[in-house]
Structure formats: structure tokens, C-alpha cells
VEXVEXDO-396816 format. One record per residue (C-alpha): residue in three letters; z, x negated, y negated. Coordinates in steps of 0.2 Angstrom, whole numbers, padded with zeros to 4 digits, always signed. Layout:
N
ALAZXY ...
END
This chain:
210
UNK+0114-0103-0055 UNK+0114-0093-0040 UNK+0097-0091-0030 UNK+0094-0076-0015 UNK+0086-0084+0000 UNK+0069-0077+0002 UNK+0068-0069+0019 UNK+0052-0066+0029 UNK+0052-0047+0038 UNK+0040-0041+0052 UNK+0036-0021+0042 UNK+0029-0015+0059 UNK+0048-0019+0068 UNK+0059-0013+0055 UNK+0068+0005+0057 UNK+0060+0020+0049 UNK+0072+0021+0035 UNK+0071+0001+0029 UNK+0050+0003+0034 UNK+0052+0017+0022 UNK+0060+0007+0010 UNK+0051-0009+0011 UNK+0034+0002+0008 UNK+0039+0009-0007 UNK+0043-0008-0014 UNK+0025-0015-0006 UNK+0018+0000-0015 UNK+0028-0004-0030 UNK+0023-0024-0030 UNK+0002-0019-0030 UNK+0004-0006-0043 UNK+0014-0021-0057 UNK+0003-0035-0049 UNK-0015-0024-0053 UNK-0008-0019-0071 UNK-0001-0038-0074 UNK-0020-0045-0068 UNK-0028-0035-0080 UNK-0017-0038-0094 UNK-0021-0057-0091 UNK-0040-0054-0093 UNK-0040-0045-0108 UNK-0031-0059-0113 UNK-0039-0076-0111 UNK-0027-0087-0123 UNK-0011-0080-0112 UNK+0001-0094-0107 UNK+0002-0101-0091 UNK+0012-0089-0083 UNK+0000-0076-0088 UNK-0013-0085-0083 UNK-0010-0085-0064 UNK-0015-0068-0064 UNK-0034-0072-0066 UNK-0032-0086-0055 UNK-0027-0068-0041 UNK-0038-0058-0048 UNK-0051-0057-0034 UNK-0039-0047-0021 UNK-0037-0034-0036 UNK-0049-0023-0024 UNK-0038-0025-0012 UNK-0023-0021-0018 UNK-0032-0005-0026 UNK-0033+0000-0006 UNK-0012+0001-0009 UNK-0014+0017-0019 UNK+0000+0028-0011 UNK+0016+0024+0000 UNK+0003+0035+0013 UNK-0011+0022+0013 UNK+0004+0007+0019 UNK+0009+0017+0032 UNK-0009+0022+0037 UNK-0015+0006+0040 UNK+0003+0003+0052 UNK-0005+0018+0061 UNK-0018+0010+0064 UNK-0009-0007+0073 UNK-0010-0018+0060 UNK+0004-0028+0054 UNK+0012-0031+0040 UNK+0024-0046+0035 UNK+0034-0046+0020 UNK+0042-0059+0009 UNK+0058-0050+0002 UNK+0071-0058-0010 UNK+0087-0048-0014 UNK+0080-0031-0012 UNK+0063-0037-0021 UNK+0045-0038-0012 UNK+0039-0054-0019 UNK+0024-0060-0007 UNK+0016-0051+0008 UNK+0001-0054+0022 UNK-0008-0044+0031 UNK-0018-0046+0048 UNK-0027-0035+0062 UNK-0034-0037+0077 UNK-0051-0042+0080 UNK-0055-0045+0098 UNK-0044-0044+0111 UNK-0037-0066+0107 UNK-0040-0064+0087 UNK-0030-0060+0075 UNK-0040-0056+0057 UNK-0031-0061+0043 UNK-0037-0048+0028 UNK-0025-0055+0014 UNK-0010-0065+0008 UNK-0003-0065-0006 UNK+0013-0070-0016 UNK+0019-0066-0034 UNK+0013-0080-0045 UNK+0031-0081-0052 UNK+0034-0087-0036 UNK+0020-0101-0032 UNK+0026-0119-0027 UNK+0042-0110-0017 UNK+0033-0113+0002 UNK+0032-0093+0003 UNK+0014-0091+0007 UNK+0016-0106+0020 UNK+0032-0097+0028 UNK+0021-0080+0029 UNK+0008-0089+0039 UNK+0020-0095+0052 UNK+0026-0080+0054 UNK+0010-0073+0059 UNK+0009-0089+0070 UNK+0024-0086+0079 UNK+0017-0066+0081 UNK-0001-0074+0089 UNK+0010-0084+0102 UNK+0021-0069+0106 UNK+0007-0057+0110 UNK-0008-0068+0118 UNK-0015-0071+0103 UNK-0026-0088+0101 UNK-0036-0088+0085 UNK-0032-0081+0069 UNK-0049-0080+0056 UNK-0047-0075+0039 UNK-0060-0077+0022 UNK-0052-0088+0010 UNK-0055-0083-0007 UNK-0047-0094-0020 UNK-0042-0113-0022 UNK-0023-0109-0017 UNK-0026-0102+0000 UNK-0038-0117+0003 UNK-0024-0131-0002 UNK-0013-0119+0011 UNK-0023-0120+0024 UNK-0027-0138+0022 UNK-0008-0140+0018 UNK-0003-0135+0036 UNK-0018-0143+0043 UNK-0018-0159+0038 UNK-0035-0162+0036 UNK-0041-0164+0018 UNK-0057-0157+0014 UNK-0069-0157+0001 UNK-0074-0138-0005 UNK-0084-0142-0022 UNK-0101-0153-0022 UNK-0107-0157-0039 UNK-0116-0143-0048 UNK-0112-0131-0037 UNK-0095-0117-0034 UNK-0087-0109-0020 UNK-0088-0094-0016 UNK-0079-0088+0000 UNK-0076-0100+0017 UNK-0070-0090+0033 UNK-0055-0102+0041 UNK-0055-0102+0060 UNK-0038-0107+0065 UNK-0033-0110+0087 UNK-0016-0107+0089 UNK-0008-0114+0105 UNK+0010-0116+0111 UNK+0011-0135+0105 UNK+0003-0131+0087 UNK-0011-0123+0080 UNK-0027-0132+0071 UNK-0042-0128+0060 UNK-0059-0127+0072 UNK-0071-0123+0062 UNK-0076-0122+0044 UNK-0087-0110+0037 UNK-0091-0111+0018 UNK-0105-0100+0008 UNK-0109-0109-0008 UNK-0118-0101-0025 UNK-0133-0108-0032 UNK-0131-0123-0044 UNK-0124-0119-0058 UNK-0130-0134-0069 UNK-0148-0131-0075 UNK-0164-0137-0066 UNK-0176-0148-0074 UNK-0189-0142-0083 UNK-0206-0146-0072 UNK-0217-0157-0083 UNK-0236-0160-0080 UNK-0242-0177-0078 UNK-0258-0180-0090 UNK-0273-0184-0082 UNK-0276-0202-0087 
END
């Protein structure tokens, strides 16, 4: 069987005819990926495959934001970048960044299709915002991980295993703050917020006076 390389494309850099194209097919990938999430949640027995789209369902919001081709191009208008994973004439993955400070880069989302999780796609669209830091004097890129994937990404790349979860308790958003440098880049600091417990406290017990 015959498989398309999956190419990474810089939106921004594109001509206004292929930008035009790729939009609409941006456009088109939020709208399935919203309708697909909420099929998955109405349906909790859904096999794997369906599955996946809970485990993505908290950039829903996000993806909401995508509600015309008008909206993409806004947010271009606005110097923020866009980089796409294509396949064949498919959109199948896409992150998006903006600049913070004058040396940040914030990274507001990346996501890929979950028919294509395992396939190094969400690892090839962080390098490429890497290899756009390097180019234009940026040396930190920050971005609030939202789900178990992104962390095994990050800590993928990074090489430094970390522990997220401490008994009774859940995560609920870290903020990754990566340095980039010619040589490489590296995680520098860790930020994670984490719920209350969710097992159940002990009831308080009075002693009886002896």
C-alpha cells in the first residue's frame, strides 16, 4: 500500500492562492474534528478509534474560535503563525503560536487528527516552530499543556521523564517553558496546577473523654 509523505507547511509563507486553499481545509478540519468530539461524548461505549475524540475534547473551545475561513485569516492579520501538517491535499494536524514578548513565542494549541497519533506528527510540528524561534531571535517558547499527549510530547523531545499525577489527586493544566538555543532547546521550568483530591477525606472522629 502506497502511503503520501506527510509534509509540514509554514500558512503565513505560502502564496495567497495555496494560503487560501490550506485555510479552507484548516477551516474544514475544526468543523469535522468538533462534530466527531461530540459524537464521541454522547457515546461513551464508542470503540477506540472513537474514543480518542474525548481524549481532544478539551481544545473543543478552541477550535470553535475557527468558525469561518475569516477568523484563520484574522488571526494571520494579526502576526501569528500558523503551521500545518498536510497529507495529499488533506490538513491532518496543525499548531498555532504568537508572540509574547519581544524573545517569546506563545504556543496557543497543537493538535493532530487522532487517526493520526503514533505517526511523530505532532513532534515534526514542534520542530518546526523551533527551527522558526531560531530564525527570527526567538529564545523561549511557553505554551499550557492540557492533556496527557502533549505532556509525553514534551517530555518525549526533552528527555526528562516526569511524574504529573501524585496519589488522589489529577492534573489540570502545566505551563511548559521551553529555551531554545542554536545547539538545542530544553525545558526550564515546570509549572503544574493541580485539583483538590479527589479520593475522599476522612471523616473527623472525636476522641471520648476517658
Amino acid at each position: 500500500m502506497h502511503f503520501e509523505p506527510i509534509s509540514i507547511v509554514w500558512l503565513n509563507q505560502l502564496s495567497a492562492e495555496k494560503r487560501a486553499s490550506l485555510i479552507h481545509s484548516l477551516f474544514r478540519l475544526a468543523r469535522e474534528s468538533t462534530d466527531r468530539m461530540e459524537v464521541a461524548y454522547q457515546n461513551p461505549s464508542a470503540p477506540e478509534s472513537e474514543a480518542r475524540w474525548r481524549a481532544v475534547g478539551n481544545i473543543q473551545g478552541y477550535l470553535d474560535e475557527l468558525n469561518h475561513p475569516t477568523a484563520i485569516q484574522e488571526y494571520m492579520r494579526q502576526h501569528e503563525q500558523f503551521f500545518i501538517a498536510v497529507q495529499g491535499k488533506r490538513v491532518i494536524g496543525f499548531t498555532h503560536i504568537e508572540p509574547k514578548t519581544r524573545k517569546t513565542l506563545y504556543s496557543r494549541i497543537t493538535f493532530v487528527h487522532p487517526d493520526y497519533w503514533g505517526k511523530q506528527i505532532g513532534k515534526k510540528l514542534q520542530y518546526s516552530v523551533f527551527g522558526f524561534a531560531r530564525k527570527h531571535g526567538y529564545t523561549r517558547l511557553q505554551g499550557d499543556l492540557t492533556s496527557e499527549g502533549s505532556h509525553a510530547l514534551y517530555q518525549q523531545m526533552a528527555a526528562k521523564p516526569r511524574s504529573f499525577f501524585k496519589k488522589g489527586q489529577r492534573l489540570e493544566r502545566s505551563t511548559e517553558s521551553i529555551h531554545i538555543t542554536p545547539a538545542g532547546f530544553g525545558i526550564s521550568r515546570l509549572h503544574v496546577k493541580i485539583n483538590p483530591p479527589l479520593l475522599p477525606k476522612r471523616p473527623l472522629t472525636r476522641r471520648k473523654k476517658k
